[in-house]
C-alpha positions as CSV (number, residue, x, y, z in Angstrom):
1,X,-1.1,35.5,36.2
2,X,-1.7,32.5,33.9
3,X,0.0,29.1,34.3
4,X,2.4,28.9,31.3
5,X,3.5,25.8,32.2
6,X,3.1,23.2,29.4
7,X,0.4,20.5,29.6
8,X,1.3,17.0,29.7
9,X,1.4,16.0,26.0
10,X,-0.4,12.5,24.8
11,X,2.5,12.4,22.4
12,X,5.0,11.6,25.3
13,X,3.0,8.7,26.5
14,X,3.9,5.5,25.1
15,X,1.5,3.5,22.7
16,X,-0.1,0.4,24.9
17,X,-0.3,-2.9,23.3
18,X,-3.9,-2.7,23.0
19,X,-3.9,0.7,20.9
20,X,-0.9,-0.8,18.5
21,X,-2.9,-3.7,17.9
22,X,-6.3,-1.9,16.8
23,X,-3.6,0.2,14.7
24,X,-2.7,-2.6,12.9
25,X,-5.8,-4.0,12.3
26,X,-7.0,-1.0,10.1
27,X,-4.4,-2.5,7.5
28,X,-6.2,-5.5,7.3
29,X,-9.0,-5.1,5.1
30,X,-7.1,-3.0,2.5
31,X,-4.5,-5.6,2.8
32,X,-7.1,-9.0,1.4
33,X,-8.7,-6.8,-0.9
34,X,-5.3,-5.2,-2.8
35,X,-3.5,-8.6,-2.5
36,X,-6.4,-10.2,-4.0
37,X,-6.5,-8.3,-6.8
38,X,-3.0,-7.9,-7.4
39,X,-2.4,-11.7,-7.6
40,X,-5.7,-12.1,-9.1
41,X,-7.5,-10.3,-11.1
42,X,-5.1,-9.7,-14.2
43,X,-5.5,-13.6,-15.3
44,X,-9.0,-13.5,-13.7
45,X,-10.2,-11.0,-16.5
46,X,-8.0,-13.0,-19.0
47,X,-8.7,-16.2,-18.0
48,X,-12.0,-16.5,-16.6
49,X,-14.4,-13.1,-17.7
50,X,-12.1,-13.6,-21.4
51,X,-11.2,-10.1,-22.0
52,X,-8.0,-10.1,-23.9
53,X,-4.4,-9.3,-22.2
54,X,-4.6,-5.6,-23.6
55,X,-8.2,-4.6,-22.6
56,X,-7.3,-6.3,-19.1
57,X,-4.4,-4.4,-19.3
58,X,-6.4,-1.2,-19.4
59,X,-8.8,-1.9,-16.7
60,X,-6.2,-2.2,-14.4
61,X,-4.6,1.2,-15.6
62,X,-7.7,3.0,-15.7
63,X,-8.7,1.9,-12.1
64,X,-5.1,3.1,-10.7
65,X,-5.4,6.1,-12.6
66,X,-8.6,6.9,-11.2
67,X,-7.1,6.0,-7.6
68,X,-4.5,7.9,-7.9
69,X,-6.7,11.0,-9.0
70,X,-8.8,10.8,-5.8
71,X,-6.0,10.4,-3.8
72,X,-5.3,13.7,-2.8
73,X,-9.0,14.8,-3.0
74,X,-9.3,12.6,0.1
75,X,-6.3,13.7,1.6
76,X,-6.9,17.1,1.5
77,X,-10.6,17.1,2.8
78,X,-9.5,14.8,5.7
79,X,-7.3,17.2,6.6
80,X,-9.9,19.9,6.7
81,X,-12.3,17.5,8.8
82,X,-13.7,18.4,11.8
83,X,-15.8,16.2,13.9
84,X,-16.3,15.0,17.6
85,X,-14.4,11.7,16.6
86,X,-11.5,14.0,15.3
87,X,-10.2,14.4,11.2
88,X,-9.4,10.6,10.1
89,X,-11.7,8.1,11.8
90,X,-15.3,9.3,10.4
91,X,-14.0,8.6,6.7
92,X,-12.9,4.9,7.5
93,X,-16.1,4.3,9.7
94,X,-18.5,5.7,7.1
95,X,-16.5,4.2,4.0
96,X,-16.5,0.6,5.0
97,X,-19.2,-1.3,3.9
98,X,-19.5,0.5,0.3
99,X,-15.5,-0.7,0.0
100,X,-17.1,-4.2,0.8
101,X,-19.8,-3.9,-2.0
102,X,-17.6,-2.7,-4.4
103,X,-14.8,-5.2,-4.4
104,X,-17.5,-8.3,-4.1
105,X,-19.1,-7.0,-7.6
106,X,-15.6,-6.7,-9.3
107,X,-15.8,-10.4,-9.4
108,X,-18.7,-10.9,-11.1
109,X,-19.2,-12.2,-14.8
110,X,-22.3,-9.9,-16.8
111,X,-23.1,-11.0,-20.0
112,X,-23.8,-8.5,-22.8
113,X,-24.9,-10.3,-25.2
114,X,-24.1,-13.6,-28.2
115,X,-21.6,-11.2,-30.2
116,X,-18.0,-11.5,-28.9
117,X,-16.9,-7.8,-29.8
118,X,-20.6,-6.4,-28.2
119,X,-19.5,-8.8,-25.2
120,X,-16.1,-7.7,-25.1
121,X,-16.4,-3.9,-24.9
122,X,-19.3,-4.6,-22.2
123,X,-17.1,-6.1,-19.8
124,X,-14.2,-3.7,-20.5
125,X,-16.5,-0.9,-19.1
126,X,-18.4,-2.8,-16.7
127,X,-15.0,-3.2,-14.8
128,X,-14.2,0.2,-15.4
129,X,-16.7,1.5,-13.9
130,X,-16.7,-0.6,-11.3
131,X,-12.3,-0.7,-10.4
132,X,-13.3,3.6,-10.3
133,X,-16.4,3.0,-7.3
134,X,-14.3,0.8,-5.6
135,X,-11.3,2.1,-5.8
136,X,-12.8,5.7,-4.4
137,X,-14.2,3.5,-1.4
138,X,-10.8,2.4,-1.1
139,X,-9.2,5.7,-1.0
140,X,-11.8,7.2,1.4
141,X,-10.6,4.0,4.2
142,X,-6.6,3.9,3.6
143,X,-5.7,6.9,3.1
144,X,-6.7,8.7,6.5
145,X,-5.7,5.4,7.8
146,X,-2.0,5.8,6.7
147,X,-2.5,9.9,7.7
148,X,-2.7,8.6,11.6
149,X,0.6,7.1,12.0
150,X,2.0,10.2,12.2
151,X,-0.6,11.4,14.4
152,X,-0.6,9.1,17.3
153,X,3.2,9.2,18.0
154,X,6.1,11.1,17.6
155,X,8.8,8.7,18.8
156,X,11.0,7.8,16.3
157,X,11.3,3.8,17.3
158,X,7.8,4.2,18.5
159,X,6.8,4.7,15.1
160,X,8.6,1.7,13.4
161,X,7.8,-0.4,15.9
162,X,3.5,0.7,15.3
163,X,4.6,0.5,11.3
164,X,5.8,-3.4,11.9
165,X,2.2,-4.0,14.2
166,X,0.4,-2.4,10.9
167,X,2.4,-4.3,8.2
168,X,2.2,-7.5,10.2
169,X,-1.7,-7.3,9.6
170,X,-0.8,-5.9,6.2
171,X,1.2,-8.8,5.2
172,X,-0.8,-10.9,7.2
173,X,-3.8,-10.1,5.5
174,X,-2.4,-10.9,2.5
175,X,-1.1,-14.2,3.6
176,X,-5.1,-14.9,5.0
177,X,-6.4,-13.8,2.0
178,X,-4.4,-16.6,0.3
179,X,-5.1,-19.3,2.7
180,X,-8.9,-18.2,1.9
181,X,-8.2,-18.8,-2.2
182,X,-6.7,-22.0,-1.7
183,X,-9.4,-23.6,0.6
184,X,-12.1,-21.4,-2.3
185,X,-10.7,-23.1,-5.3
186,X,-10.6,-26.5,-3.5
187,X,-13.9,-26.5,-2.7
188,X,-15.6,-24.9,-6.1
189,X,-12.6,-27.5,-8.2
190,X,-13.4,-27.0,-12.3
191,X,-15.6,-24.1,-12.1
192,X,-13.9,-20.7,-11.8
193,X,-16.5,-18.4,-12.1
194,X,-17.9,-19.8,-8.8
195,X,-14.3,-19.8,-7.3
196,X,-13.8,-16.0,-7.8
197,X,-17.0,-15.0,-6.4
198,X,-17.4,-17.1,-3.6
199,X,-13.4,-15.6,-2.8
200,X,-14.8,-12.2,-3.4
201,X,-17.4,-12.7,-0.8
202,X,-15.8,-14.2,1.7
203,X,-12.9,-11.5,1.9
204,X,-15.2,-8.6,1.3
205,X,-17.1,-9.8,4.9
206,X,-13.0,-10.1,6.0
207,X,-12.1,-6.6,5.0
208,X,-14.6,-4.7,6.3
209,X,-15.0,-6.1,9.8
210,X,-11.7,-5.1,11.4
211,X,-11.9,-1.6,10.1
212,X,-14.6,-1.1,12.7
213,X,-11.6,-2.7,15.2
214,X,-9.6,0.0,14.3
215,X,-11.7,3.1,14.9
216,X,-13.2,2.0,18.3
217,X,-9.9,0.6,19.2
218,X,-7.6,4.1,18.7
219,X,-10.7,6.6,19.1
220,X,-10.1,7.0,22.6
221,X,-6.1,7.9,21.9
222,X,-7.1,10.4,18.7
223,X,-9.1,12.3,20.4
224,X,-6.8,13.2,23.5
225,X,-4.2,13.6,20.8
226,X,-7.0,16.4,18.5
227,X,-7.9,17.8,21.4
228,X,-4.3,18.5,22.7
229,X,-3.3,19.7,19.1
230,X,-6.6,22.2,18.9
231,X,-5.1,23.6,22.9
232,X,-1.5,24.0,21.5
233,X,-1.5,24.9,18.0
234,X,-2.7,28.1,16.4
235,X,-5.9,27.5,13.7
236,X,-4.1,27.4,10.6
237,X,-5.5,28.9,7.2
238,X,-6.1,26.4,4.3
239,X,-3.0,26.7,1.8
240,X,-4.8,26.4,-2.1
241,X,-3.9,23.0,-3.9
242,X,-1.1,24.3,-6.2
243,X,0.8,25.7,-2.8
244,X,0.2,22.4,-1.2
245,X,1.8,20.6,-4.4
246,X,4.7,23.1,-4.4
247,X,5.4,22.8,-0.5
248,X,5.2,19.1,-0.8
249,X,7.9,18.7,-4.0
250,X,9.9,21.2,-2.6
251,X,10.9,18.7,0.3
252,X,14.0,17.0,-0.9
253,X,14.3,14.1,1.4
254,X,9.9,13.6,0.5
255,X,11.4,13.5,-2.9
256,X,13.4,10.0,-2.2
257,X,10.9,8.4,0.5
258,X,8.6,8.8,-3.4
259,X,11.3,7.0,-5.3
260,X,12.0,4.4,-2.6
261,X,8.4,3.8,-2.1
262,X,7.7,3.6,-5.9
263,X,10.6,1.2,-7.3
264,X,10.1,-1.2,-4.1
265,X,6.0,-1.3,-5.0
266,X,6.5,-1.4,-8.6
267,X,8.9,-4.4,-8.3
268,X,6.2,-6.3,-6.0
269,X,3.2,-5.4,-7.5
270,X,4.5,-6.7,-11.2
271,X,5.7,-9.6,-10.0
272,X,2.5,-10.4,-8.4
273,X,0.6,-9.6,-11.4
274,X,3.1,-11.8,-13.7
275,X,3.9,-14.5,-11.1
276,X,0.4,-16.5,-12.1
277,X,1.3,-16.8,-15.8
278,X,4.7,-17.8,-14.9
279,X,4.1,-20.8,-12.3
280,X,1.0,-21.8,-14.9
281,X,2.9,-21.2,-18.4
282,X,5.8,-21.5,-18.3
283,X,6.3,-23.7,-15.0
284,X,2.9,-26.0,-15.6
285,X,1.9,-25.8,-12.8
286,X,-1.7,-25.1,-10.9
287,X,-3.8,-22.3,-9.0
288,X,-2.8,-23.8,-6.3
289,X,0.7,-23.8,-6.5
290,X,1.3,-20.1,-7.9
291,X,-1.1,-19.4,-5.0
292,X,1.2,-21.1,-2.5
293,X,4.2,-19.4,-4.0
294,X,2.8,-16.2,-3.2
295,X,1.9,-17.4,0.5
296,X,5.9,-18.5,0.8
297,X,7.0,-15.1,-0.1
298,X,4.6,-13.3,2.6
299,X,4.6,-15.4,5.5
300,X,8.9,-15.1,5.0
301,X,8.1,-11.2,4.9
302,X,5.8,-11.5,8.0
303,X,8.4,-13.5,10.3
304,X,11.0,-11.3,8.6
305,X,9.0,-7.7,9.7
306,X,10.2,-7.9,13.0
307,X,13.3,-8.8,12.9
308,X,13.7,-6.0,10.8
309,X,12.4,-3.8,13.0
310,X,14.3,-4.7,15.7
311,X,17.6,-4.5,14.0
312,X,16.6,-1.0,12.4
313,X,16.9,0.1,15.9
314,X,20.4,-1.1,16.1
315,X,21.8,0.1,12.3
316,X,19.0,2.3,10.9
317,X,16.3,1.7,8.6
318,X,18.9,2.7,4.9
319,X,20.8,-0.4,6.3
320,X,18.3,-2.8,7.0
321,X,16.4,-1.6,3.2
322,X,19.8,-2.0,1.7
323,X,20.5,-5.9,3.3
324,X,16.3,-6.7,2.3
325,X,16.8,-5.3,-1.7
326,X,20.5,-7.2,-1.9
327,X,18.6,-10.2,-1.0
328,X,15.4,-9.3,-3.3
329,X,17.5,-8.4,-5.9
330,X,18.9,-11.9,-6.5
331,X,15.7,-13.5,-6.2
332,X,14.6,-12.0,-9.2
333,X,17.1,-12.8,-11.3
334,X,17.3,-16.4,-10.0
335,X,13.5,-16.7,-11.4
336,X,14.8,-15.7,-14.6
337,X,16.8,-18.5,-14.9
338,X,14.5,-20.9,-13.1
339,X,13.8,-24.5,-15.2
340,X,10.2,-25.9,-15.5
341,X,11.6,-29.3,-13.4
342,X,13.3,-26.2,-10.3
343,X,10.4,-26.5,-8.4
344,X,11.8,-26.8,-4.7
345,X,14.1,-24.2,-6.2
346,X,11.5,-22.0,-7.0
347,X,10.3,-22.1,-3.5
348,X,13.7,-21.1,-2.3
349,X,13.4,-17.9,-4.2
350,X,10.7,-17.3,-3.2
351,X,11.5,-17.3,0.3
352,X,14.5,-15.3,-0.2
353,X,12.7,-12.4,-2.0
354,X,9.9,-12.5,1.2
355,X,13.1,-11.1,3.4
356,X,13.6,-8.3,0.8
357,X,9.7,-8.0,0.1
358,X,9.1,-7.2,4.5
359,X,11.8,-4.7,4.0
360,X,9.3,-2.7,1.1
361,X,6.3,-2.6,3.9
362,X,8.6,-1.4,6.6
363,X,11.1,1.4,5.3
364,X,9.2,4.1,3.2
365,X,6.1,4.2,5.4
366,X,8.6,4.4,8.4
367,X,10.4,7.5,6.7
368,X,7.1,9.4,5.9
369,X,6.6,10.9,9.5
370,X,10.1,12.2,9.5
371,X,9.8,14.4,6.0
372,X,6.3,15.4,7.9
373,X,8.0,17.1,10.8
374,X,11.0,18.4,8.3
375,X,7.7,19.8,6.9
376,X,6.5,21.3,10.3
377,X,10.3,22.5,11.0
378,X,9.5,24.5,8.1
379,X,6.4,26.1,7.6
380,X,4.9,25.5,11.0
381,X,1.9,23.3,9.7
382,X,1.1,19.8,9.4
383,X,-0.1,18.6,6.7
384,X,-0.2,14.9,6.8
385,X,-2.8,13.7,4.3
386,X,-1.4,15.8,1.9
387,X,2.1,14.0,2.0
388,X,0.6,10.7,2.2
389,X,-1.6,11.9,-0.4
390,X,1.0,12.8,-3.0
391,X,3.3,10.0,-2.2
392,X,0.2,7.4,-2.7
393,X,-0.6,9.1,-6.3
394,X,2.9,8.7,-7.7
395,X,2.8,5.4,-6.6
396,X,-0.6,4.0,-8.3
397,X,0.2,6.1,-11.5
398,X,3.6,4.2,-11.7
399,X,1.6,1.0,-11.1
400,X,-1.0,2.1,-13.3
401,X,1.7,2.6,-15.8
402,X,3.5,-0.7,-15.2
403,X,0.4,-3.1,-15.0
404,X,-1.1,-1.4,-18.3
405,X,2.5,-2.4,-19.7
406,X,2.3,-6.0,-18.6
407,X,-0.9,-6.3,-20.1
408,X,0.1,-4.8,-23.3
409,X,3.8,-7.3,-23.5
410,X,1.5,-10.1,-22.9
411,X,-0.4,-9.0,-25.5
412,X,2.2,-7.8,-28.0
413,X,4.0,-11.1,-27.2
414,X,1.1,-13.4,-28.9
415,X,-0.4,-14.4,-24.9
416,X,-3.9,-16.2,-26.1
417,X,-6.5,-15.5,-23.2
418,X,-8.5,-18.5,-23.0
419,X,-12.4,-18.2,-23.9
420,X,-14.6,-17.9,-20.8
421,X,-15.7,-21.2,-19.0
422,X,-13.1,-23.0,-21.1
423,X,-9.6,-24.6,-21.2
424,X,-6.5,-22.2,-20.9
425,X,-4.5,-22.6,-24.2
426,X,-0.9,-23.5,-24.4
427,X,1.4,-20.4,-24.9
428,X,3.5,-19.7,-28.3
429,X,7.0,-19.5,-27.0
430,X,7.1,-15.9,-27.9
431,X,4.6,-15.1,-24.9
432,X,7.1,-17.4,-22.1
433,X,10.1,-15.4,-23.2
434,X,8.2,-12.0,-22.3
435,X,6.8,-13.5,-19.3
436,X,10.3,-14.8,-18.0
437,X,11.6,-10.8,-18.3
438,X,8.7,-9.3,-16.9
439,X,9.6,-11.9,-13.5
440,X,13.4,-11.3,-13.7
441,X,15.3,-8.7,-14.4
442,X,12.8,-6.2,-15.4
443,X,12.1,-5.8,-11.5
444,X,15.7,-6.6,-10.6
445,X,16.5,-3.1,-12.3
446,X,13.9,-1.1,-10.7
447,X,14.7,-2.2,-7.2
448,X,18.7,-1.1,-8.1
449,X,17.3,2.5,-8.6
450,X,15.2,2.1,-5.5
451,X,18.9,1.1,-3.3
452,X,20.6,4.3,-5.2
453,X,17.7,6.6,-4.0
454,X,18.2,5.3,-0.2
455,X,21.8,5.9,-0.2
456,X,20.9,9.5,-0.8
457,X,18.2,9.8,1.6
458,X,19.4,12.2,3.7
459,X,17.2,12.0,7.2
460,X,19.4,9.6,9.6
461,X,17.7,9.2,13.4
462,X,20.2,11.3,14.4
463,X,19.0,14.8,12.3
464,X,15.1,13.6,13.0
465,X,16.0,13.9,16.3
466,X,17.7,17.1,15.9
467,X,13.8,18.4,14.3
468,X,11.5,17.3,16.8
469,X,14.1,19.2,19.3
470,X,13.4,22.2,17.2
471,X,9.9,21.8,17.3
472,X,9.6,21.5,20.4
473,X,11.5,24.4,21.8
474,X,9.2,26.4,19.2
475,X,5.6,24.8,20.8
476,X,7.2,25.9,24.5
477,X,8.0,29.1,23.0
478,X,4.1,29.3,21.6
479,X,2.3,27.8,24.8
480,X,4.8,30.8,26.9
481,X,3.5,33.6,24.6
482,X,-0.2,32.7,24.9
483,X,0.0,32.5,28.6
484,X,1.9,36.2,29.3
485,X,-0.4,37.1,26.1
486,X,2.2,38.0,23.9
487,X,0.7,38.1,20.4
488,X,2.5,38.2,17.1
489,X,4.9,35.5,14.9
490,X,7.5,33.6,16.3
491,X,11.0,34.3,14.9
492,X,12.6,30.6,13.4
């Protein structure tokens, strides 16, 4: 007679310190390169290449498109891996250095001739073309990324607790990436084009490096975890795309964890892309200050991270998003109001959205995992890049949306992009008043509908427990039939 008894599981043991680390450091490189371009390249392509606000606009658009597009390409085929070094880490170890290449040559400056027009369209699809390569390398790195978290654990606090070592290099990374820009631009003063590319450099080397951390450091743990799942688990027959999209939208509480995920991104990602103009145009103030601003909101969202973590454990992440948004919320509004001379006052809010801001990383990437096993409760399948996949799509194409609309206000709203290699002209009044909404309540109103969408999420810790207690009374059930070699389907 066979042993039915069950295995010990790698899920039950808890992550070490070591393997939550090397976790984290995956975020890193993803983290300097999108905070780079989010805080920079908008008035880098206005300002410095001298595209005007609506091509630049465009670029942006067409690049998150594209992302978005590939997304759940990626997602899908990871999921359909097989290797020796499991689904997930091959992509991220073979993707790396191209994702290095291609950001470093997004900051370059071509010239396409005398004739402006000739010159401008040039550049327009030079960055096209280039936002698309890189942002495919991108893809083909993050995305199984962000697929593991629900692979390695299935503890509910385990999980938040390996979410806040991710987003602490996450946020940290952006915070480095900053510190990087400041020391770039005082070292390269009164020439731009230098200052961009020896930044682009310098955090291309930074992003790629700890992405190799991250695959040696947690290859050890995904493979006990594969090879567990390939002993337990039946082989499961690939569901077509449109069944995949169906399965995936038909999850109500996947549904919210979208929203949540989208109105807290698309309130920081705008802001970042409109915070330059506003600390330059309408505050008059440097590269070096906006840059600083920026730094004040993340290093308050770093410190902020875990004590949000740990008092998620005591109340629940919907309580701790609520108390971060209320906060956020009235940071954005109080920029709206903000006075050229409120500079220490500007500082303030910016320290008070950084509590709100850490409460964006945590909450939606903490909920993901739970809508998975719902998912699993379900249909009996995981399918993990797929709902990372999907939830990462409607994301970029909102940002896509929103960062082709800044582009277009700024246009609409007279912005003059300066010529490149010279002075930045002064702003028609028109163009402030546009920027002062797109830093104020314009985001203040998104974030609202994110807070009404958490209210209605419906997964608490007390029904996710409820699931994995289901699951797991259906896996015994499995692992007893294959041992007395019952065959046939489970009744659920």
């Amino acid at each position: 007679m066979q042993n039915s008894t069950p295995k010990p599981s790698p899920f039950s043991e808890k992550l070490t310190f070591s393997t939550k680390l090397a976790y984290g450091a995956g975020d890193l490189g993803p983290a300097i390169t999108a905070n780079i371009l989010a805080v920079f390249l908008l008035i880098f392509l206005t300002n410095v290449a001298g595209l005007n606000a609506a091509l630049a606009g465009s670029v942006l658009m067409i690049g998150k498109v594209w992302d978005a597009i590939n997304d759940p390409i990626v997602g899908i085929l990871s999921d359909r891996s097989r290797s020796r070094w499991g689904r997930r880490l091959p992509w991220m170890f073979w993707g790396a250095i191209p994702f290095g290449v291609f950001f470093f040559l997004e900051w370059i400056v071509p010239s396409f001739g005398s004739d402006p027009e000739t010159n401008q369209w040039g550049l327009f699809w030079y960055y096209v073309v280039i936002a698309i390569l890189f942002n495919n390398f991108y893809t083909i790195v993050n995305l199984p990324y962000t697929a593991l978290t629900a692979e390695i654990t299935l503890d509910y606090d385990e999980r938040t607790s390996l979410n806040s070592f991710r987003f602490a290099f996450s946020i940290g990374g952006s915070i480095l990436s900053l510190v990087v820009a400041l020391g770039v631009f005082a070292l390269f003063k009164n020439n731009p084009t230098q200052q961009y590319l020896a930044l682009a450099g310098a955090c291309a080397i930074l992003s790629v490096l700890p992405l190799y951390w991250c695959v040696f450091g947690i290859r050890k743990r995904v493979l006990a975890i594969e090879r567990h799942r390939q002993e337990t688990t039946a082989v499961e027959q690939p569901i077509p795309l449109l069944e995949q999209i169906r399965i995936a939208f038909s999850n109500r509480p996947y549904l919210f964890v979208i929203g949540i995920y989208l109105c807290s991104w698309l309130a920081v990602q705008n802001t970042v892309a409109i915070i330059p103009y506003f600390v330059k145009s309408w505050m008059g103030l440097t590269e070096q200050d906006f840059t600083q601003v920026v730094i004040a909101v993340q290093v308050t969202a770093l410190i902020m991270l875990f004590v949000w973590t740990r008092l998620s454990q005591r109340i629940g992440k919907k309580a701790v998003y609520f108390m971060g948004m209320t906060l956020w919320i009235i940071a954005q509004i109080g920029l709206f109001f903000l006075q050229p001379h409120q500079v220490s006052f500007m500082y303030f809010l910016a320290v008070l959205a950084g509590f709100g801001v850490s409460t964006a990383y945590l909450v939606p990437w903490s909920m993901i995992p739970d809508v998975i096993e719902l998912d699993e409760l379900n249909t009996g399948q995981r399918r993990e890049g797929v709902f990372y996949s999907f939830m990462v799509v409607l994301q970029k194409v909102g940002l896509a949306i929103g960062l082709f609309l800044v582009g277009q206000i700024l246009n609409v709203s007279g912005f003059i992009s300066a010529a490149a290699g010279q002075p930045e002209p002064t702003q028609p009044e028109s163009a402030l008043t546009a920027i002062r909404w797109m830093i104020g309540p314009l985001p203040a109103l998104v974030l609202v509908i994110g807070l009404l969408l958490a209210y209605l999420y419906p997964i608490t810790k007390e029904a996710h427990a409820e699931i994995l207690l289901k699951l797991q009374e259906r896996k015994g059930g499995e692992i007893r039939d294959r041992g007395s070699g019952i065959g046939g389907e489970e009744d659920v």
